[in-house]
C-alpha positions in Angstrom: 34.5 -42.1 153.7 37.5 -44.0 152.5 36.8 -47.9 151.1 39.2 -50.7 152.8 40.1 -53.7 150.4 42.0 -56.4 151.8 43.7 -59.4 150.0 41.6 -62.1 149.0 43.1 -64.1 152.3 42.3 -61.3 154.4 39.3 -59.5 156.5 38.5 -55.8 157.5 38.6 -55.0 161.6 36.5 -52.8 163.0 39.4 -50.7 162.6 39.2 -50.2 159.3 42.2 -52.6 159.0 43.0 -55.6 156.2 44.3 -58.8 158.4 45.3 -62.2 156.9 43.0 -65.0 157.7 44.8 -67.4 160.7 46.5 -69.5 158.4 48.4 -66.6 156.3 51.3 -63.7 157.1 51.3 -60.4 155.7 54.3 -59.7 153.5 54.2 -56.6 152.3 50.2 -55.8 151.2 50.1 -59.5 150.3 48.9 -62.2 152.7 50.5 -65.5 151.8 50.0 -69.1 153.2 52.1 -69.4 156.8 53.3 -72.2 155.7 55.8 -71.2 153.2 57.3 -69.4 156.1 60.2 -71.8 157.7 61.2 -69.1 160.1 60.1 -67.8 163.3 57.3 -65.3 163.1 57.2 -62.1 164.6 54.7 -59.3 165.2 55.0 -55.6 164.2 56.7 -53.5 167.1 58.6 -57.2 168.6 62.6 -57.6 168.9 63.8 -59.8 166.0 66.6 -61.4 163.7 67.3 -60.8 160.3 66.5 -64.5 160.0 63.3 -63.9 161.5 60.2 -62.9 159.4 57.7 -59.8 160.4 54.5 -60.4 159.7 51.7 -57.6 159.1 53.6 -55.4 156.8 56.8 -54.9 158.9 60.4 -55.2 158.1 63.4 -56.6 160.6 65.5 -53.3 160.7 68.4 -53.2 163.4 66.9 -55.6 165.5 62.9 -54.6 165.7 60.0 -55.5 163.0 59.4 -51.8 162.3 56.6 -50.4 160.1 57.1 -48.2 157.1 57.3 -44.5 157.6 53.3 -43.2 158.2 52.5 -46.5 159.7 52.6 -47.8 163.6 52.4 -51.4 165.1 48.4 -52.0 166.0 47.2 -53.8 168.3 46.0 -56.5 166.2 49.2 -57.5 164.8 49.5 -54.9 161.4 51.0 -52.1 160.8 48.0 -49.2 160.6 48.4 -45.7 159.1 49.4 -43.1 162.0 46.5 -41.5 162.8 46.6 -37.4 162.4 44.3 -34.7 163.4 43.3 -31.4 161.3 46.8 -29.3 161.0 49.3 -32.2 160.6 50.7 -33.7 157.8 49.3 -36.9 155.7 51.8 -37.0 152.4 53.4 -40.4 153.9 50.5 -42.4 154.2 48.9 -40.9 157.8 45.6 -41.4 158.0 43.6 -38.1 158.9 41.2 -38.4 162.1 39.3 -36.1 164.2 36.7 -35.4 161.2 40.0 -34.3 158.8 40.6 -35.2 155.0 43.5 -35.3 153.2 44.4 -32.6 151.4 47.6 -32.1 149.3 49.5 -33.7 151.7 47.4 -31.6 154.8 45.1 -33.1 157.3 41.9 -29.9 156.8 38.7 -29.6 158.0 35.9 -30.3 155.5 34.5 -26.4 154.6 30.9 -27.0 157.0 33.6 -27.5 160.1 36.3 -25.9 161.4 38.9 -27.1 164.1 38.5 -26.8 167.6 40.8 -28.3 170.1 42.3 -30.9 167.4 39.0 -32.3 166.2 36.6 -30.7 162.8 33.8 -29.6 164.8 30.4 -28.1 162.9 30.4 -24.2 162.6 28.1 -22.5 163.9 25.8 -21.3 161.8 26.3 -17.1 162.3 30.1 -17.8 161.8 31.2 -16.1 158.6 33.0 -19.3 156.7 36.9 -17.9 156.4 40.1 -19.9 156.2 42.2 -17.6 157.5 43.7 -20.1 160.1 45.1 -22.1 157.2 45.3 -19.8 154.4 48.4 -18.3 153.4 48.7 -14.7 152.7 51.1 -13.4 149.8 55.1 -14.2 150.2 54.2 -17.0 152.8 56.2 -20.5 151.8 53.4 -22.8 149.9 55.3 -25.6 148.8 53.4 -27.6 151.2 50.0 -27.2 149.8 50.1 -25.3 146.6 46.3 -24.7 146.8 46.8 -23.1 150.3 47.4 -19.4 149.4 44.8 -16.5 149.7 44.2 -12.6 149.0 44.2 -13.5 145.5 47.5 -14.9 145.2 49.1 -17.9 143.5 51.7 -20.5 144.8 54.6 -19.6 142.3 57.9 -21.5 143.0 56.8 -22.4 146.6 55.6 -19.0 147.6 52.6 -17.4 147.5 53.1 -14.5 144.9 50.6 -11.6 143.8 49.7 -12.0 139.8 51.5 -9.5 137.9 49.7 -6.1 137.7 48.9 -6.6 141.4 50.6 -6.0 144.8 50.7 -7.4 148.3 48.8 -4.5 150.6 48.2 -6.3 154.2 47.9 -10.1 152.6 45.6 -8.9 149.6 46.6 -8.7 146.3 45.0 -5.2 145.1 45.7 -3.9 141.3 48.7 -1.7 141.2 48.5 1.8 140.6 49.9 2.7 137.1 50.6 6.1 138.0 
């Protein structure tokens, strides 16, 4: 389970979310005193000015206070991490849901689950533990997730490559025959 700190002028929502106290914006990860702001004050997600200021981590870009790349407006003012389920990406700061962690820039299933209709659901107990739904057989692309490859292979300049005395027979890497 992930640990939230917030700003010393901020609290934790139930969310899981940092949010300035009442009298303080968030610029950036920072929660200053809304005083020191002379301009008008808009939420994430809301039409502005490039006079105006976005509070909760946004940014006024071509009109709108948009959040950062990874991150959507929330419905209590901040911009949160866009939440991902097993399968989908998390290298720009997506927070993994559905029972999911973070795993070189992949949102997996812890190994006592598996995934089941988008959420990490327990196995069941006869189930012989694979990872064949992730894994990546030999001369598959592994840039992605270097640690991703199977059959005995290696990710070697983004693809999965058999070890040298070996070959690829049906995604395995077996020892070669030497004649």
């Amino acid at each position: 389970d992930e640990s939230v700190f917030c700003d010393l002028n901020a609290f934790c929502t139930e969310e899981r979310l940092c949010r300035c106290a009442p009298s303080f914006v968030q610029a950036g990860r920072q929660c200053i005193p809304r005083d020191y702001v002379s301009s008008r004050i808009i939420v994430p997600g809301a039409p502005c000015t490039p006079s105006d200021f976005c509070d909760g981590g946004a940014s006024c870009l071509h009109g709108m206070c948009l959040c950062a790349q990874g991150y959507n407006p929330s419905p209590v003012g901040v911009c949160a991490p866009t939440q991902v389920g097993p399968g989908e990406g998390c290298a720009e700061g997506e927070r993994c849901s559905r029972g999911s962690l973070c795993v070189g820039g992949l949102c997996l299933c812890p190994l006592e689950t598996e995934e089941r209709h988008g959420r990490c659901v327990p196995r069941a107990t006869s189930e012989k533990m694979t990872f064949q739904k992730i894994a990546k057989s030999p001369g598959v692309p592994c840039a992605a997730n270097p640690s991703i490859c199977s059959g005995g292979s290696l990710c070697v300049f983004g693809v999965c490559t058999c070890p040298s005395g070996t070959t690829n027979v049906g995604g395995t890497c077996v020892n070669s025959d030497s004649g």
